[in-house]
N, C-alpha and C positions, 0 to 999 in steps of 0.2 A: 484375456487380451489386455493389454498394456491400452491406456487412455494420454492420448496425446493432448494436451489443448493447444488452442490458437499462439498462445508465445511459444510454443514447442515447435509447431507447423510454421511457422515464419523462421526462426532460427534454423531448422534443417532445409528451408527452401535456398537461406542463404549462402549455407553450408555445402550444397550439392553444385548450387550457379559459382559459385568459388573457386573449386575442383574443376567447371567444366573451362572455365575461361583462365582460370591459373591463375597466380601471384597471390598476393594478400595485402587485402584492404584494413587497417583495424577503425574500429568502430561507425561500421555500416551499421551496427544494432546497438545503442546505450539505453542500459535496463537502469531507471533513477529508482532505486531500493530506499522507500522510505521509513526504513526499520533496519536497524543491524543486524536482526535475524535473518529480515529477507534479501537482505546484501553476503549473507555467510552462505545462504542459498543457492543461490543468483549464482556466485561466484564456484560452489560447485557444480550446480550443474552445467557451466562453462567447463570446467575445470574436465569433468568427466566425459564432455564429449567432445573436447579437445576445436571449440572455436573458437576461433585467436583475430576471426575480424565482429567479434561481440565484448563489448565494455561493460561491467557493472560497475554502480557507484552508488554511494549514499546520498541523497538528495529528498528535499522535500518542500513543501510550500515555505515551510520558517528559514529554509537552508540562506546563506549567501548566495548569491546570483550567478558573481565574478566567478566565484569556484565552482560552480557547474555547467557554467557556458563552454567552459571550454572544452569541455568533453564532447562538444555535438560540432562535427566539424563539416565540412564541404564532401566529406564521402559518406556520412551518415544517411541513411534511408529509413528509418524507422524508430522511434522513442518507446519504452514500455516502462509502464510505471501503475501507479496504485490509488485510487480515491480523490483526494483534491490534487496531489501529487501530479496523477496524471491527466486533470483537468486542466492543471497549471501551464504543465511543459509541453501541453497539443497546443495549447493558446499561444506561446511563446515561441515556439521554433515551427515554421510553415515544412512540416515534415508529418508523414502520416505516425499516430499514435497507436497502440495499444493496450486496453486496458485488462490487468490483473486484477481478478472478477473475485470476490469475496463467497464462499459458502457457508452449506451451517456447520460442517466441521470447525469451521476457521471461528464460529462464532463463539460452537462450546469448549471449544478449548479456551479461548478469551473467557468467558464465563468461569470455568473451572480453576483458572489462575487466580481468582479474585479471592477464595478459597470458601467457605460455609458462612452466609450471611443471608439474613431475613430482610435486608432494609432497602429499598425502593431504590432502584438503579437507573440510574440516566445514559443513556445510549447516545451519544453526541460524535457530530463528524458531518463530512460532506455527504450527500442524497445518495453520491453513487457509492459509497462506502456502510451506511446504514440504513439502507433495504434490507442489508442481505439479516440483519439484526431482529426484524420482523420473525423471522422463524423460529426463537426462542420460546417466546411464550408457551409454546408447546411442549418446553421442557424443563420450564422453572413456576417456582409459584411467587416470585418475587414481582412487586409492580415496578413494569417498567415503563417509562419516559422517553419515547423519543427525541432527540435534539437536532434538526436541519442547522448546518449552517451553509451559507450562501457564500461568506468572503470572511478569510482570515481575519479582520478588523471583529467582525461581529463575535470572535470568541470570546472573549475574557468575560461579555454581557454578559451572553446566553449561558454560562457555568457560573456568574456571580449569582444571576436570576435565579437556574437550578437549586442551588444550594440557601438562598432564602426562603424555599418551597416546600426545603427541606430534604432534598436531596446531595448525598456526602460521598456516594458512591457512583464510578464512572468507567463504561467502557466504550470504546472508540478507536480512532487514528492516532495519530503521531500527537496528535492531538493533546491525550489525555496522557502520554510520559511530560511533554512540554510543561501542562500549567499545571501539572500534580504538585509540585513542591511551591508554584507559587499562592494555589486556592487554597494548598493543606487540606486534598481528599486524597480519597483511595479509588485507585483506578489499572484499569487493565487496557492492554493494547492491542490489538488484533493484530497478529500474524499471519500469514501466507503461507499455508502450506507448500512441499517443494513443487506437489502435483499440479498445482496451479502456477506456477512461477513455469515449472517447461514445458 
């Protein structure tokens, strides 16, 4: 049997009330993909089940503001998005949210990108994005480091701090594509699987 999750189950509720009442609304649903992979997602599984009042777009805590406000208009009903991402834009638009929920699939494959390395790993990102990173340990013998952060300001610290510690190596959110070329480490991004995105 086919596993639906919760952004699946919202997208075909809105998908059937559409059809019963007629016409088309576009974006009653804006999914802020804060990864281009999970925007090339996003955007097929729209594509393939052919709803046309759901919006994907690239968005993220670091993004401009201007250019993603605009996508959330007076017929939007619901935001889905991912870790600080979607902590950010439930704060900001008084519309209910939902969050695209990380697993340990989603973690070893992040781990497995990183490619054969021995040296002590930093896990960094928002709370609701590395829990799910806790489930590793059970499949690597690398030490790892948890990194909380609270508010975009406290990053550049907390990966300065890391890397004084002696940590060089990073996997996380949007996070770790952003400041990889400005700290000069090696780092991996977690993706979203498609199963979780519908």
């Amino acid at each position: 049997a086919q596993t639906v999750g919760l952004c699946g189950i919202i997208l075909n509720i809105f998908s059937i009330f559409k059809n019963i009442v007629g016409g088309k609304t576009l974006n009653e649903i804006v999914i802020f993909a804060p990864t281009e992979g999970m925007l090339k997602k996003a955007k097929k599984i729209i594509a393939k089940n052919k709803y046309d009042n759901v919006k994907a777009v690239y968005g993220n805590i670091h993004d401009d503001i201007a250019r993603t406000d605009k996508y959330v208009t007076k017929d939007t009903k619901v935001i889905i998005s991912r870790g600080g991402s979607y902590s950010y834009y439930k704060e900001r638009f008084n519309i209910p949210a939902i969050e695209i929920r990380v697993d340990v699939y989603d973690v070893i494959d992040c781990y497995n990108k990183l490619g054969k390395t021995d040296e002590p790993i930093g896990i960094i990102g928002f709370t609701n994005v590395i829990y799910g990173f806790d489930m590793i340990d059970h499949f690597i013998k690398n030490q790892i480091t948890n990194i909380a952060i609270q508010d975009k300001n406290d990053i550049h610290h907390a990966i300065k701090t890391a890397m004084e510690n002696g940590i060089n190596t990073f996997m996380g959110d949007t996070t770790v594509r952003l400041l990889s070329g400005i700290h000069n480490f090696h780092g991996s991004v977690i993706e979203s699987r498609e199963e979780n995105i519908s």
